[in-house]
C-alpha positions in Angstrom: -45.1 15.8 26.4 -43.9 18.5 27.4 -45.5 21.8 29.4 -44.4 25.0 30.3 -45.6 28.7 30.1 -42.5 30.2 29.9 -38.6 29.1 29.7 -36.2 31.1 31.4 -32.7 30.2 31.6 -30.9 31.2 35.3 -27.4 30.5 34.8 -25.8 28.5 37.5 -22.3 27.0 38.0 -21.6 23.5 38.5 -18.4 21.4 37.9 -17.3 24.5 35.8 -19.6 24.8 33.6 -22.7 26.5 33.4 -25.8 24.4 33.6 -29.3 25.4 32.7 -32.4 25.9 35.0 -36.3 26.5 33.4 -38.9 27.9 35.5 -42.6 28.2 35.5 -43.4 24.9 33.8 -47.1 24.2 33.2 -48.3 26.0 36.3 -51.9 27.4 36.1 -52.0 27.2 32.4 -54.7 26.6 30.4 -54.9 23.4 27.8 -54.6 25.8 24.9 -51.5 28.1 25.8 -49.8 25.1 26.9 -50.4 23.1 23.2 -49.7 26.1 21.3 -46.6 25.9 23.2 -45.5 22.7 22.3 -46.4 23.0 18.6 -44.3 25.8 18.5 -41.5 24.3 20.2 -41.6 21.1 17.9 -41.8 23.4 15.4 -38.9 25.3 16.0 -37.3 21.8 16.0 -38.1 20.9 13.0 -37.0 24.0 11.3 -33.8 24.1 13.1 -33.0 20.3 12.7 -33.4 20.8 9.0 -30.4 21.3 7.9 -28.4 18.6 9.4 -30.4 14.9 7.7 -29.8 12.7 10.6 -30.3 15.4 14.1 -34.0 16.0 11.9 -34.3 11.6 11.5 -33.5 11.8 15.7 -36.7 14.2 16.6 -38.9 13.3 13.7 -38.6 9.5 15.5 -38.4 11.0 18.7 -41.8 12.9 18.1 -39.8 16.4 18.3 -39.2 15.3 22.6 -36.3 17.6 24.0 -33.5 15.4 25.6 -31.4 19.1 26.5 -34.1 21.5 27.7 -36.4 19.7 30.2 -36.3 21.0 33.8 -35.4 17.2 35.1 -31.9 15.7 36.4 -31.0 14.0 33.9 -31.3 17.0 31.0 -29.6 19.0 33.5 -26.7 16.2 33.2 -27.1 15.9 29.7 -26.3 19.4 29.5 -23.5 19.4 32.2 -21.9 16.5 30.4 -21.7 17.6 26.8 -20.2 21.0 28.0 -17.8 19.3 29.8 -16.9 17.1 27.0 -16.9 20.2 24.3 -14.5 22.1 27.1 -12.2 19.1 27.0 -11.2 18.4 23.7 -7.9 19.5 23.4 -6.9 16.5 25.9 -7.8 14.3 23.0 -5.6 16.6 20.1 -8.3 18.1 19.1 -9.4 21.3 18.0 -10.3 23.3 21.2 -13.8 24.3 21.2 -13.8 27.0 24.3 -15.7 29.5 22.1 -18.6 27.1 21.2 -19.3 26.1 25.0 -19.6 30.0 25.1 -21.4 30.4 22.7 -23.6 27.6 23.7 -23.9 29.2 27.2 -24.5 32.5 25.9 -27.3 31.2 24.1 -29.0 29.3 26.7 -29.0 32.1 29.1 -30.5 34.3 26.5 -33.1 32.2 25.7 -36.8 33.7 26.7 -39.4 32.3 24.3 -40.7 29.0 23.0 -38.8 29.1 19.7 -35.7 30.1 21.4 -35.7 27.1 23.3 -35.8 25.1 20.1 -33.4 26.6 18.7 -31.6 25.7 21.9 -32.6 22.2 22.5 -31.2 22.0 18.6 -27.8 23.4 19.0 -27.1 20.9 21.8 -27.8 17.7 19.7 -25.6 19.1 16.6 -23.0 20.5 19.1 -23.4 16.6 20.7 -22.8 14.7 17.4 -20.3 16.9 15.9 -18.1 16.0 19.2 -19.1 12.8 18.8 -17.9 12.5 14.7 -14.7 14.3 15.7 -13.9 12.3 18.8 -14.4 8.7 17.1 -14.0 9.4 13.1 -11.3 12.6 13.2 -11.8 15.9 12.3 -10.2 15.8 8.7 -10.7 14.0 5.7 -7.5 12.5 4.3 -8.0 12.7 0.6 -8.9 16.4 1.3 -5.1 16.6 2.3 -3.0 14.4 0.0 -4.0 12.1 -2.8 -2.5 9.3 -1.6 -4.4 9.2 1.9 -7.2 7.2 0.1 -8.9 6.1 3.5 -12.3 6.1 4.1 -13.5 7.1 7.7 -15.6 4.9 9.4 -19.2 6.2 9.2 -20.6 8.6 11.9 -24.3 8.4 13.3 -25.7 11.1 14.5 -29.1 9.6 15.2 -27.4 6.7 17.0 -24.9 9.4 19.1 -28.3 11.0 20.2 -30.3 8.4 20.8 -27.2 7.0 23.0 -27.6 10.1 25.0 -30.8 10.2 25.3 -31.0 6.3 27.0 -28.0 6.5 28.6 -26.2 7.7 31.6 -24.5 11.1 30.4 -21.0 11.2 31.9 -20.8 7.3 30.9 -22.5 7.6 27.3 -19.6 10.8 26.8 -17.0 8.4 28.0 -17.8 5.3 25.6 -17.5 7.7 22.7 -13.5 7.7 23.2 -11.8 5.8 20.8 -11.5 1.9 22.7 -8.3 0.2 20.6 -5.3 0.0 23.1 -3.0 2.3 20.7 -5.1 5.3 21.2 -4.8 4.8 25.1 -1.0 4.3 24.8 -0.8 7.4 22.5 -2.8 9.5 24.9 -0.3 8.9 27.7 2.5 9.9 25.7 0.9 12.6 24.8 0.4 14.5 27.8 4.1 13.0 28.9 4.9 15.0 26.2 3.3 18.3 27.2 4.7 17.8 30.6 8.2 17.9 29.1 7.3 20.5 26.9 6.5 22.9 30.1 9.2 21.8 32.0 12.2 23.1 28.7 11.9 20.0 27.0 14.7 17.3 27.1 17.8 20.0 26.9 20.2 21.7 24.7 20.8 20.0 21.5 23.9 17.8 20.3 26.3 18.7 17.8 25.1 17.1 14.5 28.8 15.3 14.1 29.4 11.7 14.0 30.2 10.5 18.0 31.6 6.9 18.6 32.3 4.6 21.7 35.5 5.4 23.3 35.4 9.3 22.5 34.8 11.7 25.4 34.1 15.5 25.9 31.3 18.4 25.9 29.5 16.7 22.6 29.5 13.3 24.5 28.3 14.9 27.7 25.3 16.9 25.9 24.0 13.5 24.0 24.5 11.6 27.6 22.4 14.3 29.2 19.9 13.8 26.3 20.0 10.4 26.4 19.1 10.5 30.3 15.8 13.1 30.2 14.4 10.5 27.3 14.6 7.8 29.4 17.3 6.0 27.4 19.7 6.3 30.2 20.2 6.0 33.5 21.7 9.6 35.8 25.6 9.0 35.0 28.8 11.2 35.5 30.4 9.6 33.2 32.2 11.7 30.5 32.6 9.0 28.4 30.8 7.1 25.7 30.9 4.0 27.3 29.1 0.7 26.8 25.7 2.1 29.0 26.0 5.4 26.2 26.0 2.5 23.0 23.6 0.3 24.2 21.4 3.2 25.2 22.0 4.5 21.7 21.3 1.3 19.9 17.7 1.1 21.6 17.3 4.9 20.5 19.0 3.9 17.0 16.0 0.8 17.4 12.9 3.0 18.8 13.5 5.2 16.0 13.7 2.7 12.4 17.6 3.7 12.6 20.5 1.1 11.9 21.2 0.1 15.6 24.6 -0.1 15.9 25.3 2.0 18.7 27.4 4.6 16.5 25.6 8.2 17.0 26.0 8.9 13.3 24.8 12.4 11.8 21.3 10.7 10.9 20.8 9.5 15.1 22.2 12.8 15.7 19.5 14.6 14.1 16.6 12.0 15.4 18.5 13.3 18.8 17.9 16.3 18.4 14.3 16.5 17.3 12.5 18.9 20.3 9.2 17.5 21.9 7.1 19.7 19.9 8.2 17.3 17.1 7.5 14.4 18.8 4.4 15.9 20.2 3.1 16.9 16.6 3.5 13.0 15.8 1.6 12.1 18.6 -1.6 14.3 17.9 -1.4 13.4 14.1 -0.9 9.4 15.5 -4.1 9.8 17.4 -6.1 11.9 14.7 -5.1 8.7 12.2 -5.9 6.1 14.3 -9.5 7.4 14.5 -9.7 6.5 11.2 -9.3 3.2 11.2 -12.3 0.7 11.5 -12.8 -0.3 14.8 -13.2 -3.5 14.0 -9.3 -4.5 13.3 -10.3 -8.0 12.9 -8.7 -10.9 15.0 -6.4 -11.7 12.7 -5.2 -9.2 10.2 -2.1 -7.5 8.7 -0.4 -4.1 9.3 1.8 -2.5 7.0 3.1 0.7 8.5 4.5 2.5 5.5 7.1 4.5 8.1 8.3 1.6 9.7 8.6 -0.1 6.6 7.5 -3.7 7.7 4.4 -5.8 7.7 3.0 -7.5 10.4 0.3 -10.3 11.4 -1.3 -9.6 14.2 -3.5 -12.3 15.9 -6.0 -11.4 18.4 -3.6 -8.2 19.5 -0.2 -9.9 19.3 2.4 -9.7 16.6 2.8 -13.8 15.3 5.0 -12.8 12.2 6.6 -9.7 11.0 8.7 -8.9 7.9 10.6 -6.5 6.2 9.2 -4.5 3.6 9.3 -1.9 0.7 7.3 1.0 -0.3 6.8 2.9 -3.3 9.1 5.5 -4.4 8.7 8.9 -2.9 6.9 10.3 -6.1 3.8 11.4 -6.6 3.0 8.4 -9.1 4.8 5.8 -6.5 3.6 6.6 -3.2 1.7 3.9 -1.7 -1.7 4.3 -1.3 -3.2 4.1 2.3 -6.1 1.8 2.4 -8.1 -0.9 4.4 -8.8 -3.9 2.3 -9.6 -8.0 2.9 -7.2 -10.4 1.8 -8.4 -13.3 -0.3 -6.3 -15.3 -1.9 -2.3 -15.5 -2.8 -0.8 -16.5 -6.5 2.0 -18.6 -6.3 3.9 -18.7 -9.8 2.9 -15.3 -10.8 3.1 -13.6 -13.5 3.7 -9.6 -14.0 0.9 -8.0 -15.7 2.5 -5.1 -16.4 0.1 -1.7 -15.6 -0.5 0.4 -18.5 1.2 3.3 -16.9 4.5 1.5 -16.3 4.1 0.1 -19.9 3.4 3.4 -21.7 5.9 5.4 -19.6 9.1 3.2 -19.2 8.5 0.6 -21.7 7.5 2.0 -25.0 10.7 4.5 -24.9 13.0 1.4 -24.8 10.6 -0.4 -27.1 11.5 3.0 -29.8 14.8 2.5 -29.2 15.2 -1.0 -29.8 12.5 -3.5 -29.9 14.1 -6.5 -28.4 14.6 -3.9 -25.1 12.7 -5.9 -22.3 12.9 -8.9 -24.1 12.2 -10.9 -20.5 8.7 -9.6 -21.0 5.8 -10.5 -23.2 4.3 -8.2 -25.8 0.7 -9.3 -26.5 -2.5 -7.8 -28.8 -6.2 -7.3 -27.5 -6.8 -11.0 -27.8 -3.8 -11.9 -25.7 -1.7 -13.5 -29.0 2.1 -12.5 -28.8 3.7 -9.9 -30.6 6.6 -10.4 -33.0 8.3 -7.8 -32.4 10.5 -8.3 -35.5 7.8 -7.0 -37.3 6.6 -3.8 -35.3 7.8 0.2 -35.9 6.8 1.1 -32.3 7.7 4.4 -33.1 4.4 4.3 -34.5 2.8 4.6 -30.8 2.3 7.4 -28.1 1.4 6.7 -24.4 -2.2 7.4 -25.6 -2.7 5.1 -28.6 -0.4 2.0 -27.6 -2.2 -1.0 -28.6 -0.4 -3.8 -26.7 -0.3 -5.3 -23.1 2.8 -6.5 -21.4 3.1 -9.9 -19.0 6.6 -11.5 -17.9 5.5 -14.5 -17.3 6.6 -16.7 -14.2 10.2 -17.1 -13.4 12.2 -16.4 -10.4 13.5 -13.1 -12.0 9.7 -11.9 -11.9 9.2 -8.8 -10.8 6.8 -9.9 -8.5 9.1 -13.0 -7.6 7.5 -16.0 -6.6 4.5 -15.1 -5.0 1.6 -12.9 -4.3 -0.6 -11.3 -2.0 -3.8 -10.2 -3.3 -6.7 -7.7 -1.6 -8.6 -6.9 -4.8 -8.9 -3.4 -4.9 -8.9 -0.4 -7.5 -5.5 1.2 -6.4 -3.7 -2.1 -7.8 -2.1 -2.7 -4.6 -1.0 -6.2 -3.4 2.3 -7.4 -1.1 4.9 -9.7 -3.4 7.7 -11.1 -3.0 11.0 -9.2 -5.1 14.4 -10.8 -6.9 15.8 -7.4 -5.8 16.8 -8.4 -2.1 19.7 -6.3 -1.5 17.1 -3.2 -0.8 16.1 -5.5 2.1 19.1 -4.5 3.8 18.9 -0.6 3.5 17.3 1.8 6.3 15.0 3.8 4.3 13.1 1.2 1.5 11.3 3.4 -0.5 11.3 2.3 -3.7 8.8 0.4 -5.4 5.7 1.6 -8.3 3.6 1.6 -5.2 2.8 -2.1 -4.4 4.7 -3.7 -0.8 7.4 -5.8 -0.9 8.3 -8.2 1.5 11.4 -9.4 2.4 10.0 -13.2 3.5 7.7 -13.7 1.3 7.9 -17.1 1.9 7.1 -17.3 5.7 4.4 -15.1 5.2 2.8 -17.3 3.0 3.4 -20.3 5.4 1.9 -17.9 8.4 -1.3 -17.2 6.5 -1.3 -21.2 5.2 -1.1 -22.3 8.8 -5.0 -22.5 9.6 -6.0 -24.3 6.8 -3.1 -26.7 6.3 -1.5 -28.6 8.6 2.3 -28.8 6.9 1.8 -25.3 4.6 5.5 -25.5 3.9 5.2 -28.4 2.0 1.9 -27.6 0.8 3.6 -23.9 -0.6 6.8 -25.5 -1.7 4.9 -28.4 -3.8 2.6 -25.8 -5.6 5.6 -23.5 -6.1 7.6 -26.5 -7.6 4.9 -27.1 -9.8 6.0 -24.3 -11.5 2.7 -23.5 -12.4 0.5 -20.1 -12.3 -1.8 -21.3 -9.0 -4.4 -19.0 -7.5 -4.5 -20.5 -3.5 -7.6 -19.2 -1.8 -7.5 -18.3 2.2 -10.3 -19.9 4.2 -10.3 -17.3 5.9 -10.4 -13.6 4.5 -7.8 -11.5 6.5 -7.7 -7.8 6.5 -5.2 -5.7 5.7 -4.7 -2.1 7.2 -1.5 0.1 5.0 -1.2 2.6 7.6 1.2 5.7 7.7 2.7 6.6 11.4 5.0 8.3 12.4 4.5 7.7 16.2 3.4 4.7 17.2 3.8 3.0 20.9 5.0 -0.7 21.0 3.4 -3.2 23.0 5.8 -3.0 25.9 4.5 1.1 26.4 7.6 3.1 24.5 7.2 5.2 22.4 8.8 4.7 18.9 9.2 7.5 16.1 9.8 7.6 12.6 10.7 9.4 9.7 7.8 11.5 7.6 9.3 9.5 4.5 6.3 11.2 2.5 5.7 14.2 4.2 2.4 13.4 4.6 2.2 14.2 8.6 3.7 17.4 7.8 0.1 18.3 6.0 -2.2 16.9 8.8 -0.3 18.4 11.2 -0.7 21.9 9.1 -4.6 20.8 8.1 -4.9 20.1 11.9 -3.5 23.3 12.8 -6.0 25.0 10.4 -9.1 22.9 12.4 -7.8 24.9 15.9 -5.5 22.6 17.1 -2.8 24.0 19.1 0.5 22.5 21.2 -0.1 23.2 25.1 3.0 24.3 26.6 6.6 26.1 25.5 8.5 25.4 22.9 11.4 22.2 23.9 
């Protein structure tokens, strides 16, 4: 319990930050000064705690104990700690909170009667899990900034962040709150790369955005070898030429950055060229701010689509076993693709193409008006799934609000789903497939699906994810497929699946690889981010 007379805050400097000294505690008081005291105190707790559910759950179980506001060494480094912490947060991209340390400060050192140190002792432990949120679960909400960021954050305890204070070692317990997953490390250290670059002018005057080939020689070559050199691409040269160290320096750029790598600096590498550190920078802080909301559990096995990158990957216990080619949905608003965590649980090999009302109502019924044999491939059937003769129907008749019918194409190798089927239950109707349109397969940008991923080896996938519960899963795929047959195959073993959206992302080797905002979706949580306090350290490169 806690005893004192009076609580005077004498403001002392330590490590930068001011830390908090209390006086006269419990010395010749009487019993009933002292217990009027401390039912004040919890009482200013309690009043102060009320508005936030889970800092009130923390002192109601805590029997209204202060964990900031004692007069013992380890307060004192509670204290020390969280300022720190709070002064600090801009190393992580996030928003800088100079003001609230002080305000925080200001407060404590103003403090001079029982309720004030409540209020006090309160301030700390919201200032401590609102840190805490923002550090491991972001500071934004994605479906606050574009519909199609459907994510859910991983949940954020407050009672748990200050009971982890309260039992452990400050400095250490602030630590642990950092974000662990190895991309978040990686993207930290480009980050402040970055910001070095930035101070230092950035990585030099910009190329001319004109097509430059090997062989060719002159100021424009010169300016994208001296690029090439600050990025790390190249080695110092003198060479005026583009040589074969300029294209294969080139085609790793062309390669880091989802380009076609074939060494030409066309007007699209050009332009990737040209993007100043800022850019990159911005990528960077919106990378981290994403991958905070992922679940920190990955799982040891699981699968990564990166909608940017346009591929999907299985990753087994942090290493990349298979990866694939893939398309996303078309860059409209009724196309995107969703971003989501989901579990994996079965594949359908044979599918067929149930048809989604909204594709049905709003590309198929205007065919259907025009002539109803259009999309003859495809099966027209009533609410009790018997076929339509469509011989017999005015489908003029019907608008996209009262159309009776559903639509299936049932299994071929022209299904639009081709030959098989990913499946993650879930209510945005997403799933990976395979595709009898290949040829997009071979195109840089592959944006253009309804909103469900393609994949461009369907077929290996499926043997990849078969591998643990069969021993030959090509056969075992190939015999099911040759059945012909509509055949729900269940995984043993559940697998989830992460549809992320990144424009920066650092490969397993450390480099840094960028992207294209194909949605323009980091271009609002860069802006929302800006709007939160955010800010780029550093001159403008």
């Amino acid at each position: 319990m806690m005893c004192f007379s009076q609580a005077v805050f004498l403001p002392k400097l330590r490590a930068g930050v001011f830390i908090l000294a209390l006086g006269g505690l419990g010395l010749g008081i009487t019993t009933a000064p002292v217990q009027a005291q401390v039912t004040a105190f919890k009482q200013a707790i309690a009043e102060a705690a009320s508005v936030d559910d889970e800092v009130a759950a923390f002192y109601r179980e805590n029997d209204y104990q202060p964990i900031w506001t004692g007069a013992g060494d380890q307060d004192r480094a509670r204290r020390a700690a969280l300022l720190a912490a709070l002064g600090n947060m801009s190393i992580h991209g996030l928003p800088d909170r100079s003001a609230e340390v002080a305000q925080l400060t200001e407060q404590m050192q103003n403090a001079r009667t029982t309720r004030d140190l409540g209020l006090v002792e309160v301030a700390l432990s919201r200032a401590l899990v609102n840190y805490a949120s923002d550090i491991q679960t972001g500071v934004l909400v994605p479906l606050q900034i574009d519909d199609g960021m459907v994510r859910e954050k991983p949940n954020a305890d407050g009672n748990a962040f200050l009971a982890g204070m309260r039992d452990g070692q400050p400095m250490s317990y602030i630590r642990s709150l950092t974000p662990k997953s190895p991309q978040y490390r990686a993207l930290m250290k480009e980050k402040q790369r970055l910001e070095t670059l930035l101070q230092q002018g950035g990585w030099g005057p910009a190329v001319a955005n004109r097509k430059l080939e090997p062989g060719e020689s002159g100021a424009d070559v010169i300016a994208l070898r001296n690029r090439l050199i600050v990025m790390g691409y190249m080695r110092p040269s003198a060479s005026r030429t583009y040589d074969g160290n300029m294209e294969a320096a080139v085609q790793q750029f062309q390669s880091d950055h989802g380009l076609e790598a074939d060494g030409v600096a066309g007007k699209g590498t050009i332009a990737e060229v040209n993007k100043p550190v800022s850019t990159r920078l911005k990528s960077v802080i919106v990378a981290m701010e994403r991958e905070r909301w992922l679940p920190v559990e990955r799982g040891e096995r699981h699968i990564l689509v990166n909608q940017t990158d346009f591929t999907a990957k299985i990753i087994d216990h942090g290493n990349v076993t298979f990866e694939t080619r893939s398309v996303i949905g078309k860059n409209q608003h009724d196309r995107r693709s969703p971003e989501f965590s989901d579990v994996m649980e079965h594949m359908v090999i044979n599918p067929s193409w149930y048809v989604p009302r909204s594709i049905v109502v709003k590309e198929y019924l205007p065919k259907l008006q025009s002539n109803p044999n259009a999309a003859g491939h495809i099966e027209i059937t009533d609410r009790r799934g018997r076929r339509v003769d469509r011989s017999t129907m005015d489908f003029t008749q019907f608008t996209r609000g009262n159309f009776p019918f559903a639509m299936r194409q049932p299994p071929s190798s022209r299904n639009a789903l081709g030959l098989v089927k990913f499946m993650f239950p879930n209510k945005h109707n997403i799933y990976l497939h395979d595709t009898p349109a290949k040829n997009l397969f071979s195109r840089e940008v592959r944006a253009y699906s309804h909103g469900c991923i393609r994949l461009a080896q369907p077929f290996e996938f499926a043997y990849a994810l078969l591998a643990r519960q069969t021993e030959d899963p090509k056969a075992f795929f190939h015999r099911v497929l040759n059945s012909g047959k509509e055949t729900k195959v269940e995984l043993e073993q559940d697998v989830p699946v992460h549809i992320i959206y990144r424009t920066a992302i650092v490969s397993p080797k450390g480099r840094a690889e960028y992207r294209r905002d194909v949605y323009g979706r980091d271009a609002k949580v860069w802006a929302a981010l800006e709007r939160a306090g955010v800010v780029l350290s550093g001159v403008q490169g």
